[in-house]
N, C-alpha and C positions, 0 to 999 in steps of 0.2 A: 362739556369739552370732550372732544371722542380722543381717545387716547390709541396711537398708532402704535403698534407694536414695531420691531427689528424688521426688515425684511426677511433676515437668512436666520430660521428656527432651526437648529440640527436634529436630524432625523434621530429617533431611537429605535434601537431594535428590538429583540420578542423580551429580552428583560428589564427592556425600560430605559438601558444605559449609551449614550448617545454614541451614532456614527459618523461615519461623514459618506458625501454620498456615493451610490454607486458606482464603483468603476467601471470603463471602458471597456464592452466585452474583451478586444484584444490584449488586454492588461489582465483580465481574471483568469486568465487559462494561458500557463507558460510551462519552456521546463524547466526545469528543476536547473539545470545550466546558465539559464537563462538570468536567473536570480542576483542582482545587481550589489554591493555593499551599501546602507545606509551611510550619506553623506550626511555634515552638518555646517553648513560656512565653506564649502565646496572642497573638507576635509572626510577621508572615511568617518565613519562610525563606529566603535566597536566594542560598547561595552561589556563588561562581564555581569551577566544576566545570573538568578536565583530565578531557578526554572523548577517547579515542581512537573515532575514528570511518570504519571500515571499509568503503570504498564506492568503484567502480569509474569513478573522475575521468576515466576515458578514452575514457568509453562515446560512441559514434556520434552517441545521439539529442542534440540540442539538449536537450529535456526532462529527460534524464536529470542531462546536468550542472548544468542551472539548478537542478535540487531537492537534488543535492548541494554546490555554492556558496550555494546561500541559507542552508540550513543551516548549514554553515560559518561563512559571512559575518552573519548574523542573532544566530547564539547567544551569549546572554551568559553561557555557559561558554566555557571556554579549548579549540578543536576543534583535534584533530590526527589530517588527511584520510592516510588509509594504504589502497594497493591493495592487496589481497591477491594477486591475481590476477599483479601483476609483480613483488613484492618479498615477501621469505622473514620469519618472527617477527624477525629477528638486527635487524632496520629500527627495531624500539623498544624496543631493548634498554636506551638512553641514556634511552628516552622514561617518566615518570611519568605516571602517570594516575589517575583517581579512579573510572571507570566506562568502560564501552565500548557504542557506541552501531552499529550494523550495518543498511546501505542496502538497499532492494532489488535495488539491481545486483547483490548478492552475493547468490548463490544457496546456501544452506548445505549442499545438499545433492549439493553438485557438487563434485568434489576441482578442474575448471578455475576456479573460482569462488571455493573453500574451499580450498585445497590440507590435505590431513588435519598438516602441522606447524602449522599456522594452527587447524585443526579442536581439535586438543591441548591448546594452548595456550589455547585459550577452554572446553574443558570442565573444566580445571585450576586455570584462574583466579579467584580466589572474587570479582573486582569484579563489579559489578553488570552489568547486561546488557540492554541494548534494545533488538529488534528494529524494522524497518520492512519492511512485508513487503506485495507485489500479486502479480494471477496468481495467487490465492488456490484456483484450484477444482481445482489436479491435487496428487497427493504427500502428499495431505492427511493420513495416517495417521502415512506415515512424516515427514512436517515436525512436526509436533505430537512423535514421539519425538524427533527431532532437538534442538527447543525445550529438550525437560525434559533433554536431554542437556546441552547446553551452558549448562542455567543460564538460558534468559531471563526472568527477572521482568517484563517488561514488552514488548508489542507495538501498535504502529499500525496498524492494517488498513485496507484499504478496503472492508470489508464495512459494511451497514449493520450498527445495535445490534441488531437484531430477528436476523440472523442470525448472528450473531456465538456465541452459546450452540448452535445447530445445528452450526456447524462445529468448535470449539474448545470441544467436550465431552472426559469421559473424560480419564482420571488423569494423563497426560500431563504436560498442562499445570492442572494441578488447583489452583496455588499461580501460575499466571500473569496478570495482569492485560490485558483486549483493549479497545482505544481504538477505536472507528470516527472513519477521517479521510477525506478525499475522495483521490486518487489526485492532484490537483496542485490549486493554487491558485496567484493573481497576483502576480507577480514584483513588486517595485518599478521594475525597469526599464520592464515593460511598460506604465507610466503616463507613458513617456516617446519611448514609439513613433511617427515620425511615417508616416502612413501616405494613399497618395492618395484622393482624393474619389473616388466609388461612378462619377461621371461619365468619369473619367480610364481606367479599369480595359479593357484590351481581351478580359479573356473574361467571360461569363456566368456561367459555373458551373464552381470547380476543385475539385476531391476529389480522393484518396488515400486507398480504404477498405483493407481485411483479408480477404486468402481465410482464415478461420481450421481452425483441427482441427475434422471432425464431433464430435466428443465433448466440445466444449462446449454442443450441445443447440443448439434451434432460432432461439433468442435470437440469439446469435453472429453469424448467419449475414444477420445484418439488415446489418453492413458490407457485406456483400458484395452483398446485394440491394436497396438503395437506391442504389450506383451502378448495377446494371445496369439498375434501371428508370429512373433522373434521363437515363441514357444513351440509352436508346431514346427518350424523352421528348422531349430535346433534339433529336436526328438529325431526328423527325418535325416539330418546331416551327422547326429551322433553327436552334437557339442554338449559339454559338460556345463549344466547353466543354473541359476537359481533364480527363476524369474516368478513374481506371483502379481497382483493387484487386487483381492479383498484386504477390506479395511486390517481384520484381524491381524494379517500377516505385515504390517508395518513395524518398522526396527526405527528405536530413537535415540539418544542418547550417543555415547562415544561409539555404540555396534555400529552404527551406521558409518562412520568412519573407516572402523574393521571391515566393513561388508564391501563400500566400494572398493578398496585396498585388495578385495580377495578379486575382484575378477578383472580379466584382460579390458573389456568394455563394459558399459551399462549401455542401457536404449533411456530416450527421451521424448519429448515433444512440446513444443509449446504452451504455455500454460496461458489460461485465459476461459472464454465460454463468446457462442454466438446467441446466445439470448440471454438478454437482459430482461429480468422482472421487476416490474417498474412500481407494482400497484400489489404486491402479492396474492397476485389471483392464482398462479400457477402450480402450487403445489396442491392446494383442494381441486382444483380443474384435472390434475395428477390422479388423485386421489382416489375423487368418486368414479373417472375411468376404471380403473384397475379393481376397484370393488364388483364392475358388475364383470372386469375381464382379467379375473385374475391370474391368469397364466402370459398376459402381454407383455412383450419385450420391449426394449427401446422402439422399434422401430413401426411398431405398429402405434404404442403411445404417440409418437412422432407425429405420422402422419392423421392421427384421430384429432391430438389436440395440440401440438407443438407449431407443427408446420408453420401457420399464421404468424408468428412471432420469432419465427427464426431467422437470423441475419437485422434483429431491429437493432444490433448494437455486436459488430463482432472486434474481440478483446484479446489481444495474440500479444503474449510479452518474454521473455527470456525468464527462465526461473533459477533459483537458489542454488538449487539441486545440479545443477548445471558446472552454475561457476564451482560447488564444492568438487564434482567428479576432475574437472579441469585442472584442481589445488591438487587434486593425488595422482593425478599424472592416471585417470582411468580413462580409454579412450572413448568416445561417444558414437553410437548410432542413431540417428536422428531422421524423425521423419519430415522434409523438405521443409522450409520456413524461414520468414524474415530473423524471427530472434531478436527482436528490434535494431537492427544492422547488428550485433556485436561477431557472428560467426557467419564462415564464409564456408560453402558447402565442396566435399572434397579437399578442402585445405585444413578443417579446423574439425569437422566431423563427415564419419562415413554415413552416405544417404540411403538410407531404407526408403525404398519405394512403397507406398502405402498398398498399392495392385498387386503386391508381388512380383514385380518385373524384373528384378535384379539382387533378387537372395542367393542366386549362385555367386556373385560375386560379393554381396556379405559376406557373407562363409566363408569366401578363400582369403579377405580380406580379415577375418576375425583371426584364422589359421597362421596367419604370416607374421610372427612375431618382432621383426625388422621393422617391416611395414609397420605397425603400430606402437613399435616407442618409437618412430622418427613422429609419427601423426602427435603423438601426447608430446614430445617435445615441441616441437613446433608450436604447438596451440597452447601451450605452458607458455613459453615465450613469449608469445605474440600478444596474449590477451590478459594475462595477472598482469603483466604492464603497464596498462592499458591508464592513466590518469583517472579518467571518468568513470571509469569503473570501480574505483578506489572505497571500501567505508570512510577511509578522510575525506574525500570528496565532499561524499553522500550529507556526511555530519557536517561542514564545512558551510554546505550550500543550507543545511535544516536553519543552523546558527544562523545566519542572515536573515529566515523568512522569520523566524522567533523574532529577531532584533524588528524587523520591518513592522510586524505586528504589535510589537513593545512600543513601537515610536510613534504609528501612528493614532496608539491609543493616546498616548500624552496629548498627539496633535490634536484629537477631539478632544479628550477633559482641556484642551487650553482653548479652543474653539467656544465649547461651552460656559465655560469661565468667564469670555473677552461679550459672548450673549448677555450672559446674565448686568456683570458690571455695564454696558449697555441700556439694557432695560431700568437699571437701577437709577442709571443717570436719567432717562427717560420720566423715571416714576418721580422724581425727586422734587421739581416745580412742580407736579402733579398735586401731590400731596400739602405742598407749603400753600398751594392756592386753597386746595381743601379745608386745610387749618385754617387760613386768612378767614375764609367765607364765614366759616361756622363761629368765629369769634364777633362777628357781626350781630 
């Protein structure tokens, strides 16, 4: 007797533990806004979730820990903050949970980050799983295997939605869903900043850029060359400024607070890179260039070995940095750019022309101290406002894709569940004929 199996077998994924199947590319890549409440009987959903939430509470930057306390402190699931980095699995042994949520400070791909008993235990673990993930343009092959390894149903990115399908293509993550978010948003604290008048301020112009890695492509490299030009700007106009961009000289903590607070403007630029390395060929292909030409700069590296690759993914988003200069009322010099819509140029930040084509009127425009507390009020106003830009938002919208990925694991374990009782009833005259026979 040939014994016919179910038709509908649920798929499982790289740990074994079953999914349902792939979603609709248009359903896998949304934003972060876009992000609907789980319904049940065509009522919301909303439970309060026991979230372990995996993320490095101890990190250096100011930013860092603000977006993993907001998170914490915002969520109306139950969050319980765990390093990985200093404490071993045996830490929530005591601990229940419903779902596991994992910060960008945790790099998964890093045993100092992930230590592989921590790595185990999350590709083991059938609870649901939600990544937050930046820094998105290196690893990119093996992060995407790493994803399908441990299971994430669910990611934040700060990629736009338009690139979101270019990067997180391919079977990987083929059953994973990609959120585009902004890389930070305004604290509630930060609407309660006090900070001095444009008048009080004794420098002109403070920065803090990025010498970044050539093989972010040419974009990147705009940190680094909007201080040096604000730099020589200043020296020839006489402005009193503090502007640097090696690493060494980076301020963390509450100085950084003091630092924007001490000058009339900062300068910016969009944060992101035009090359994405997909396969990590790039920095050896870096590498061995520069061993045999070690005096080469960006731009000969460029065009020896970058060029090919540049523009296969270019990543332009609003950064942190930004909205914090905006909470203390420091004015912005900004080199032209979308921002992701949030700022509108000439209303919200003065435009530094990349050419040099209109430094004299930076200058008279840094000088005019009228002129720029109307500019920081206005853009005060306009934009800490702003709803979508809110961390309640941000946390608001996370809560949902957590819950979404919480639900729709029940929905498989009860898919698999409804298989097996199936099969069972299936196997059951099987068996009783078996017995009958053999009693013969």
């Amino acid at each position: 007797m040939l014994l016919r199996l179910p038709a509908e077998i649920p798929v499982a994924d790289a740990a074994g533990f079953p999914v349902r199947e792939a979603p609709a590319a248009q359903s896998r890549f949304l934003a972060l806004g876009d992000v609907e409440p789980v319904r049940s009987d065509g009522q919301v959903f909303m439970p309060r979730l026991r979230v372990l939430f995996l993320a490095d509470d101890r990190h250096a930057a100011n930013v860092v820990q603000d977006h993993v306390n907001g998170i914490a402190g915002l969520s109306r699931h139950r969050v319980h903050v765990v390093n990985p980095i200093h404490v071993g699995p045996e830490a929530i042994d005591e601990v229940d949970f419903d779902a596991i949520l994992i910060h960008y400070s945790i790099f998964i791909l890093s045993d100092y980050f992930l230590p592989p008993a921590w790595r185990d235990l999350l590709r083991f673990d059938p609870r649901p799983k939600v990544q937050i993930i930046q820094d998105e343009h290196r690893h990119i092959e093996r992060m995407k295997k790493a994803m399908g390894q441990l299971g994430i149903r669910a990611v934040l990115s700060s990629l736009g939605v338009a690139n979101l399908p270019k990067v997180y293509g391919g079977p990987h993550v083929a059953r994973t869903r990609f959120y585009s978010s902004l890389p930070g948003y305004i604290s509630a604290a930060a609407h309660h900043q006090a900070s001095p008048p444009i008048a009080a301020r004794p420098l002109d112009i403070v920065y803090r850029g990025r010498d970044l890695p050539f093989k972010l492509g040419r974009f990147a490299q705009e940190k680094e060359l909007i201080g040096r030009q604000m730099k020589a700007v200043a020296e020839q106009a006489g402005l009193n400024v503090d502007i640097e961009w090696e690493e060494g000289k980076r301020i963390y903590g509450q100085s950084w607070s003091h630092f924007l607070m001490s000058g009339r403007a900062t300068l910016g630029v969009e944060g992101g890179a035009s090359i994405f390395d997909f396969d990590d060929d790039l920095d050896a292909a870096i590498e061995r260039y520069r061993a045999k030409h070690p005096g080469a700069g960006f731009a000969e590296v460029w065009q020896a070995v970058l060029a090919p690759y540049e523009g296969n993914v270019v990543h332009k988003t609003i950064t942190p940095k930004i909205f914090e200069a905006i909470a203390l009322r420091t004015a912005l010099i900004l080199y032209p750019g979308e921002y992701r819509g949030v700022l509108e140029p000439g209303r919200h930040y003065i435009v530094l022309d990349p050419g040099g084509t209109n430094t004299d009127e930076v200058v008279a425009k840094v000088r005019d101290t009228a002129y720029l507390q109307a500019l920081v009020d206005r853009t005060y106003g306009e934009i800490m406002t702003q709803p979508q830009l809110q961390k309640e938002f941000y946390v608001r919208q996370l809560d949902e894709v957590v819950t979404q990925a919480w639900h729709e694991a029940i929905e498989d374990s009860n898919a698999v569940r409804a298989w097996l009782d199936n099969l069972r009833r299936r196997l059951v005259p099987v068996y009783s004929r078996m017995a009958r026979l053999a009693r013969r």
